[in-house]
NURORO-939803 format. One line per field, with one value per residue: residue number from 0; residue in one letter; x, y, z of N, C-alpha, C in turn. Coordinates in pm, whole numbers. Last residue first. Example, Ala and Ser with C-alpha at 12.3 -4.5 7.8 and 13.67 -1.06 7.14 Angstrom:
% residues 2
resi [1 / 0]
resn [s / a]
n.east [1285 / 1319]
n.north [-225 / -569]
n.up [708 / 780]
ca.east [1367 / 1230]
ca.north [-106 / -450]
ca.up [714 / 780]
c.east [1290 / 1320]
c.north [3 / -330]
c.up [787 / 780]
% end
This chain:
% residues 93
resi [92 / 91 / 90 / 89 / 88 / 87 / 86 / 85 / 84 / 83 / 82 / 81 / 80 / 79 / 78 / 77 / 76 / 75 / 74 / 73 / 72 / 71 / 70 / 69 / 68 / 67 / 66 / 65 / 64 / 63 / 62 / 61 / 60 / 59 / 58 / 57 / 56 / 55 / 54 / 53 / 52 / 51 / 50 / 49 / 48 / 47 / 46 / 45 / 44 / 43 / 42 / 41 / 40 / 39 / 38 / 37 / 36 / 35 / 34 / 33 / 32 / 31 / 30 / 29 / 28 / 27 / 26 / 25 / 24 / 23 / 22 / 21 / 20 / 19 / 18 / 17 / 16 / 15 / 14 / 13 / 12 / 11 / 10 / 9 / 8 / 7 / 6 / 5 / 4 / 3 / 2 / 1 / 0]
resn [x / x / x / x / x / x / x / x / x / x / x / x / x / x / x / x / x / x / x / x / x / x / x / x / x / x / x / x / x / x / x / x / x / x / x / x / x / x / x / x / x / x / x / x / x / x / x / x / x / x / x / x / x / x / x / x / x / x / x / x / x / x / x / x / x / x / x / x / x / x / x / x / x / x / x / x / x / x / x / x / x / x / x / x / x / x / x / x / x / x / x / x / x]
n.east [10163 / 9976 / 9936 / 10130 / 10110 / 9905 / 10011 / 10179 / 9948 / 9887 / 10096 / 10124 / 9879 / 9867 / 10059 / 9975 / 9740 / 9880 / 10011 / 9792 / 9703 / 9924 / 9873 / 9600 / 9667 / 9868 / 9700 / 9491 / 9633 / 9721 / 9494 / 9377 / 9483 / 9444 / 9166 / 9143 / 9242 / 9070 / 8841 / 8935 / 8974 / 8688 / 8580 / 8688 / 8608 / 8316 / 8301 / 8552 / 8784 / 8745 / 8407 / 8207 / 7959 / 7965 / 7994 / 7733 / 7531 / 7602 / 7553 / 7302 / 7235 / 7302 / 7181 / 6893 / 6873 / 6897 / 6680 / 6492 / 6583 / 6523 / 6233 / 6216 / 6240 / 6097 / 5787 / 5849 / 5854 / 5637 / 5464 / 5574 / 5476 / 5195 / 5102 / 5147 / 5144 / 5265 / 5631 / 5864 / 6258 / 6491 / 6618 / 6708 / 6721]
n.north [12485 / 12342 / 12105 / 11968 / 11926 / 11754 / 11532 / 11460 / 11478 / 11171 / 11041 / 11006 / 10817 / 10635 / 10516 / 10475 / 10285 / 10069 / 10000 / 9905 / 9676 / 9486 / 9399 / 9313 / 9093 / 8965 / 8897 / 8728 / 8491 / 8395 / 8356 / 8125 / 7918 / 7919 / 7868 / 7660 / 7504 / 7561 / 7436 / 7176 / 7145 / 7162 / 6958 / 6769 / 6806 / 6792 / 6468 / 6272 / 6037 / 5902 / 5769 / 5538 / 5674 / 5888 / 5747 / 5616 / 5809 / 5894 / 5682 / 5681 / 5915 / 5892 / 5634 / 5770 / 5975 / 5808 / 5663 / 5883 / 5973 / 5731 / 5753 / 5990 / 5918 / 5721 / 5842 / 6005 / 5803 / 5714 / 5946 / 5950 / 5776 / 5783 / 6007 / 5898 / 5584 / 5359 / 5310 / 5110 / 5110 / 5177 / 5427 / 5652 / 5912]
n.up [9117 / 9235 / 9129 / 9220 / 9491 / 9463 / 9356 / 9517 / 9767 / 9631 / 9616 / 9899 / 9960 / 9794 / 9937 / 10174 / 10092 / 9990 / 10213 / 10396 / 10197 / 10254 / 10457 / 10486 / 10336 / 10488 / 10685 / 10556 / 10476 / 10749 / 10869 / 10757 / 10879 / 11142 / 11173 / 11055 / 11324 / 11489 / 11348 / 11328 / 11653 / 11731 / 11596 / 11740 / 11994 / 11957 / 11902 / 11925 / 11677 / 11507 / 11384 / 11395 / 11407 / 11235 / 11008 / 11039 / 10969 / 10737 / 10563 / 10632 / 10508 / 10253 / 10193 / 10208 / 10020 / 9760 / 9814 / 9751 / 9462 / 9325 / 9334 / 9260 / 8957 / 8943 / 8912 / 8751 / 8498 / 8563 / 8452 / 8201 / 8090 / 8090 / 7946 / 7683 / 7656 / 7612 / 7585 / 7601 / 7700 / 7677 / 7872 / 7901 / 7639]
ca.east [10242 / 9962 / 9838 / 10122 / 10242 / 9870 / 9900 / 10234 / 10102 / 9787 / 9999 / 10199 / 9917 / 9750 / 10092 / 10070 / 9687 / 9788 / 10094 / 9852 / 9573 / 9851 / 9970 / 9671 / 9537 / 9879 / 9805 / 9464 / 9579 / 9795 / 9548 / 9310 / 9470 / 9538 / 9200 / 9057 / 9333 / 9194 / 8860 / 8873 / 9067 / 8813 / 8565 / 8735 / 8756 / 8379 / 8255 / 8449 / 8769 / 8814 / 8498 / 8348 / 8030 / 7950 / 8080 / 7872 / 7580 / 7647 / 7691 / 7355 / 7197 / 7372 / 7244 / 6903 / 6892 / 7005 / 6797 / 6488 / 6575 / 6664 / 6312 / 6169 / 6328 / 6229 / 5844 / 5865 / 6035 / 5715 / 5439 / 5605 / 5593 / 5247 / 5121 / 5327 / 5101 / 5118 / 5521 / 5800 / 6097 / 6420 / 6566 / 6754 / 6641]
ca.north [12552 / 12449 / 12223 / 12029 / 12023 / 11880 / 11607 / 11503 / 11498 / 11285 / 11062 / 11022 / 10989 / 10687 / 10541 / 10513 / 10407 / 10157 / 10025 / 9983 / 9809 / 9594 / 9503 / 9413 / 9204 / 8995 / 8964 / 8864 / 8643 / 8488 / 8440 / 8267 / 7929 / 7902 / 8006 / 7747 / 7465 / 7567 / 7590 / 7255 / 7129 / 7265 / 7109 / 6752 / 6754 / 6878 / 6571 / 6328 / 6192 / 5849 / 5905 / 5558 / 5545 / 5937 / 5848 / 5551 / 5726 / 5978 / 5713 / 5561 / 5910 / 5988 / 5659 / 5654 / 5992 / 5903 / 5598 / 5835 / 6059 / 5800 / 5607 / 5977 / 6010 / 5682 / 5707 / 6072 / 5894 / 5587 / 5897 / 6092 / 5794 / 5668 / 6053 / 5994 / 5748 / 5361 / 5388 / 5195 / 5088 / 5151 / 5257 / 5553 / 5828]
ca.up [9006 / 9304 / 9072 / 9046 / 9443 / 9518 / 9271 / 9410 / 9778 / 9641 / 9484 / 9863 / 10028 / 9796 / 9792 / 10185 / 10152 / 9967 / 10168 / 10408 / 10224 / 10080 / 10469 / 10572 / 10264 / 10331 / 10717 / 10631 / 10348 / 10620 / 10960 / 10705 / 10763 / 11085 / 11178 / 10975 / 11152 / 11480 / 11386 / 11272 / 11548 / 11780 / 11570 / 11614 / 11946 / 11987 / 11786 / 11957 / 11834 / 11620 / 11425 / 11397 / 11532 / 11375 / 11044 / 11026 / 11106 / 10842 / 10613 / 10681 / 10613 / 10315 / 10168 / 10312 / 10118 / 9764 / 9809 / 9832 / 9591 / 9347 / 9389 / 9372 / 9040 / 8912 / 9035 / 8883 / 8547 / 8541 / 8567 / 8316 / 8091 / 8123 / 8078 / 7750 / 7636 / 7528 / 7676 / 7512 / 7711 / 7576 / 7849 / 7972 / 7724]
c.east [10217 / 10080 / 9851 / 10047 / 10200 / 9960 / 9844 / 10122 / 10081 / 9866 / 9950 / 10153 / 9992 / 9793 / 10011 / 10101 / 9812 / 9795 / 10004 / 9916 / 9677 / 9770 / 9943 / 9763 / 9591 / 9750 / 9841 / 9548 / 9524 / 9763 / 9670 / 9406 / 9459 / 9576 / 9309 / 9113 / 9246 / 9292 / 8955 / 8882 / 9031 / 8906 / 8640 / 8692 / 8780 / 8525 / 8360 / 8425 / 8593 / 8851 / 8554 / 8427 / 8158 / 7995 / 8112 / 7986 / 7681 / 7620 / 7723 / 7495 / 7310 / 7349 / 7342 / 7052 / 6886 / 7021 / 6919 / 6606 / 6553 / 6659 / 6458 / 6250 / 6294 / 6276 / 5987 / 5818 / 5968 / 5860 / 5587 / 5568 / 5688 / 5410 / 5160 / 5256 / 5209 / 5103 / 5390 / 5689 / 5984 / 6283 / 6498 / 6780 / 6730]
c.north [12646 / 12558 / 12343 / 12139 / 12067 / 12030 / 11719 / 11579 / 11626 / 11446 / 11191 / 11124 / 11050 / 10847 / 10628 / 10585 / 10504 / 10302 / 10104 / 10046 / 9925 / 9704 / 9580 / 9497 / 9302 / 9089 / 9031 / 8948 / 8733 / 8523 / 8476 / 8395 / 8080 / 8015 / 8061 / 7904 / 7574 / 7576 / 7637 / 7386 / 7176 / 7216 / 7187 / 6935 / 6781 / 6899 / 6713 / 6441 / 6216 / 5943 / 5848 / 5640 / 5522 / 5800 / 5872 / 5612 / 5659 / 5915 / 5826 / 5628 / 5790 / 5964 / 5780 / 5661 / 5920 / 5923 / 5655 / 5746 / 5977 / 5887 / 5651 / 5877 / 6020 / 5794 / 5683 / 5949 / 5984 / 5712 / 5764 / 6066 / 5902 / 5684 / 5904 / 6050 / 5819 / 5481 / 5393 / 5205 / 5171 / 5058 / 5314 / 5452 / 5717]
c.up [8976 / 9206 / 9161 / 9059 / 9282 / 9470 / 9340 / 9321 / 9646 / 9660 / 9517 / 9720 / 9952 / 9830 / 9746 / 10026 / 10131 / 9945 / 10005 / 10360 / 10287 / 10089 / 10303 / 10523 / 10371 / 10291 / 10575 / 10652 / 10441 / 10497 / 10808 / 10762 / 10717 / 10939 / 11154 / 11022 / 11032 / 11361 / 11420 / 11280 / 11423 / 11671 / 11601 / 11556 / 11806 / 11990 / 11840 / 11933 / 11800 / 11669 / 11529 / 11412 / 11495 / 11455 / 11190 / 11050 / 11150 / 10980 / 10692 / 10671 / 10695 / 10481 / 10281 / 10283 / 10251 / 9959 / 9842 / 9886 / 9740 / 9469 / 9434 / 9412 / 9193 / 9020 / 9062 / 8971 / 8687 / 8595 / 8608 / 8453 / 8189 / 8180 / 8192 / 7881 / 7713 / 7582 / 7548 / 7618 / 7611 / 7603 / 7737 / 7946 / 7781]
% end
């Protein structure tokens, strides 16, 4: 428990923690709110500036485990043929 308050019934007490958690919920989201206004009057580029850079810097990013899952899937497949190949030559013994 939080506090050491005492409660004369426990539908005293359940009423008192969904005033609390509400109080939080509400705070929580004046909170997020106010700093997403704040964000938005200060950002020093404009929204679409900054997304392109975003998406720029995301496509960056991904462009070398793609290349790297590329060439494994190829080199795969290649090992894959090969196997298959050697397991053709056995059973044809």
């Amino acid at each position: 428990m939080m506090n050491d308050r005492v409660y004369y019934s426990r539908e005293a007490e359940m009423r008192a923690n969904r005033e609390r958690a509400t109080a939080v919920l509400i705070f929580m989201a004046l909170g997020l709110g106010i700093g997403a206004v704040l964000a938005l009057m200060f950002a020093p580029k404009s929204g679409e500036k900054m997304r392109a850079e975003l998406a720029d810097s995301l496509g960056d990013s991904l462009e070398g485990p793609r290349e790297a899952t590329n060439k494994a899937i190829h080199r795969l497949e290649k090992d894959f043929g090969d196997l298959r190949k050697k397991v053709e030559e056995r059973l044809e013994r």
